[in-house]
C-alpha positions in Angstrom: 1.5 4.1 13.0 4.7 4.7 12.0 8.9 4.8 12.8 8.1 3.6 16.0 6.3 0.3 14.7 8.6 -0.3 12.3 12.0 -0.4 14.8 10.7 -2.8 16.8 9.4 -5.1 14.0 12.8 -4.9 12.3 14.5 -5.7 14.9 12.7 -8.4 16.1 13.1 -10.4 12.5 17.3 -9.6 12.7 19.6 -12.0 14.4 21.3 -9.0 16.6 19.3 -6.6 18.7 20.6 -3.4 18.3 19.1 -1.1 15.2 22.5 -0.4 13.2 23.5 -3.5 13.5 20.2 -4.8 12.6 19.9 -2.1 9.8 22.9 -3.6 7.9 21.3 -7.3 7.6 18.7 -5.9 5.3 19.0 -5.7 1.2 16.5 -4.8 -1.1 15.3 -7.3 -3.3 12.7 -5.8 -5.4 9.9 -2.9 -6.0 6.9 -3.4 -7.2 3.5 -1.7 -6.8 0.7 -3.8 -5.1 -2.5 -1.5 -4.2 -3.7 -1.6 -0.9 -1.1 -3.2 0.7 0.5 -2.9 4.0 3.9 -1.8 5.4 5.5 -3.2 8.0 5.3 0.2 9.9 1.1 -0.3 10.0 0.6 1.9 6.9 -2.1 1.4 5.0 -2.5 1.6 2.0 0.7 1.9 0.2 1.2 1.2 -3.7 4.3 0.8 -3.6 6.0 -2.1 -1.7 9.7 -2.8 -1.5 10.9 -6.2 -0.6 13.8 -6.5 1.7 15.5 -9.8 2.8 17.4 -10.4 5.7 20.2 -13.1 4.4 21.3 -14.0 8.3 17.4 -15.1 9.3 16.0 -15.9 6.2 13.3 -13.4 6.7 11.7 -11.0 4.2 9.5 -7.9 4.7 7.4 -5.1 3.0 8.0 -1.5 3.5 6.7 1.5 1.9 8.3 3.9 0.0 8.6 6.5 3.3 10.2 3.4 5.5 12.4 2.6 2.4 14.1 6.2 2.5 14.3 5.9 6.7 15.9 2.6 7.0 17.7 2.1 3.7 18.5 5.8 2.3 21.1 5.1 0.1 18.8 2.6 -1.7 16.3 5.6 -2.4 17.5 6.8 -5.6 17.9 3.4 -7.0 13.9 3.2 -6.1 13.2 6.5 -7.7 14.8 5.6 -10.7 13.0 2.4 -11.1 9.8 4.5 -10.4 11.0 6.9 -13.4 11.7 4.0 -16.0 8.6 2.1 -15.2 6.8 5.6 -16.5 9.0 5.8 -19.1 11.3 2.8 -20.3 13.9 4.9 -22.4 15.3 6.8 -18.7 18.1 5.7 -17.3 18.1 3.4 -14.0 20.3 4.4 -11.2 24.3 2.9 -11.9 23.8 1.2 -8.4 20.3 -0.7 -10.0 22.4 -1.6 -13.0 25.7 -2.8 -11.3 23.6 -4.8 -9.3 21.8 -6.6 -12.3 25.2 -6.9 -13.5 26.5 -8.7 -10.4 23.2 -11.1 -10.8 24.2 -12.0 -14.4 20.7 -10.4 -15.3 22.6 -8.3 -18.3 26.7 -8.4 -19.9 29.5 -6.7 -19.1 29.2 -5.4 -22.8 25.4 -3.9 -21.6 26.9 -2.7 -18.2 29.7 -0.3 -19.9 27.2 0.9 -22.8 24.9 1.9 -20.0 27.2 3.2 -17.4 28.8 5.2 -20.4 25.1 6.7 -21.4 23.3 7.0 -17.9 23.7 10.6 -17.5 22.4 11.4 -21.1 19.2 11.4 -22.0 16.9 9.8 -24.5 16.9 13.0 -26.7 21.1 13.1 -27.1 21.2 9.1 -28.0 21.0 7.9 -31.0 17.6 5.6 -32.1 19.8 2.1 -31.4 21.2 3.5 -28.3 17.8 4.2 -27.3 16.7 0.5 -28.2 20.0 -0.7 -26.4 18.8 0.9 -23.3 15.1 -0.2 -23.2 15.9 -3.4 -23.7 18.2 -3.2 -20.7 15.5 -1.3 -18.9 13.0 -4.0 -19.6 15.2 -7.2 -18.8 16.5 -5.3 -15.2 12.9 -4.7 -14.5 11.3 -8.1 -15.6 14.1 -9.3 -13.1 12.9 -7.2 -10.2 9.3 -8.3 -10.7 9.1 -11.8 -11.4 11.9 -14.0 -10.6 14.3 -12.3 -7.5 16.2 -14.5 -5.5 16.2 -14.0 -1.6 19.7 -13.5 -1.1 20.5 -10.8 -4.0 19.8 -7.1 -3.8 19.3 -4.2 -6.3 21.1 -2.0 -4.2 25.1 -1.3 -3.7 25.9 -3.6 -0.4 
């Protein structure tokens, strides 16, 4: 299966035909892991499955972590990083995950600041409330992604 399976299908759930165009209709909406599930490329089985919603058509679809990178690469660290703080809670997210939770009123403007301020530290050179401060974010952000995501807001920068 593959790219060329996954082009086509794309392009036939976006309003305009052409694949850059088409491209820029898609945001990410969530990650979550799903065993034996199915990209939209044909792949089988992926784990991993990222939503992405198409605001113009109303449509929604399932990629894979390899069809995530292709078609949305600047959304890959943002993935990764979600990947890394579902191991391990105390990691930072990606500062385009947590600006967009910020833009979706999932956390404050006094959380967004605290963790913008501390993403590039890590657990070991916070103190134990920082630590706390930033889990708790972590967890919220993540609930968010998981459970209650609303079609027409993504995780990643637009």
């Amino acid at each position: 299966m593959g790219d060329f399976q996954l082009i086509p299908r794309i392009l036939s759930m976006s309003a305009t035909k052409t694949w850059c165009e088409a491209v820029k209709e898609w945001k990410p909406v969530r990650v979550y892991d799903r065993e034996g599930s199915q990209c939209l490329c044909g792949k089988v089985p992926i784990t991993q499955v990222n939503e992405i919603w198409n605001s113009t058509t109303q449509r929604n679809a399932e990629i894979g972590r390899c069809c995530i990178r292709k078609f949305m690469p600047d959304v890959d660290e943002g993935v990764r990083s979600v990947g890394r703080v579902r191991k391990n809670v105390r990691r930072a997210l990606d500062p385009s995950v947590v600006d967009a939770a910020f833009q979706r009123n999932i956390i404050s403007e006094k959380s967004l600041g605290f963790y913008l301020d501390t993403a590039d530290l890590p657990p070991s050179r916070l103190s134990e409330k920082q630590v706390a401060w930033r889990s708790s974010v972590n967890e919220r952000i993540l609930a968010n992604m998981t459970n209650n995501v609303k079609k027409d807001e993504s995780l990643g920068d637009d």
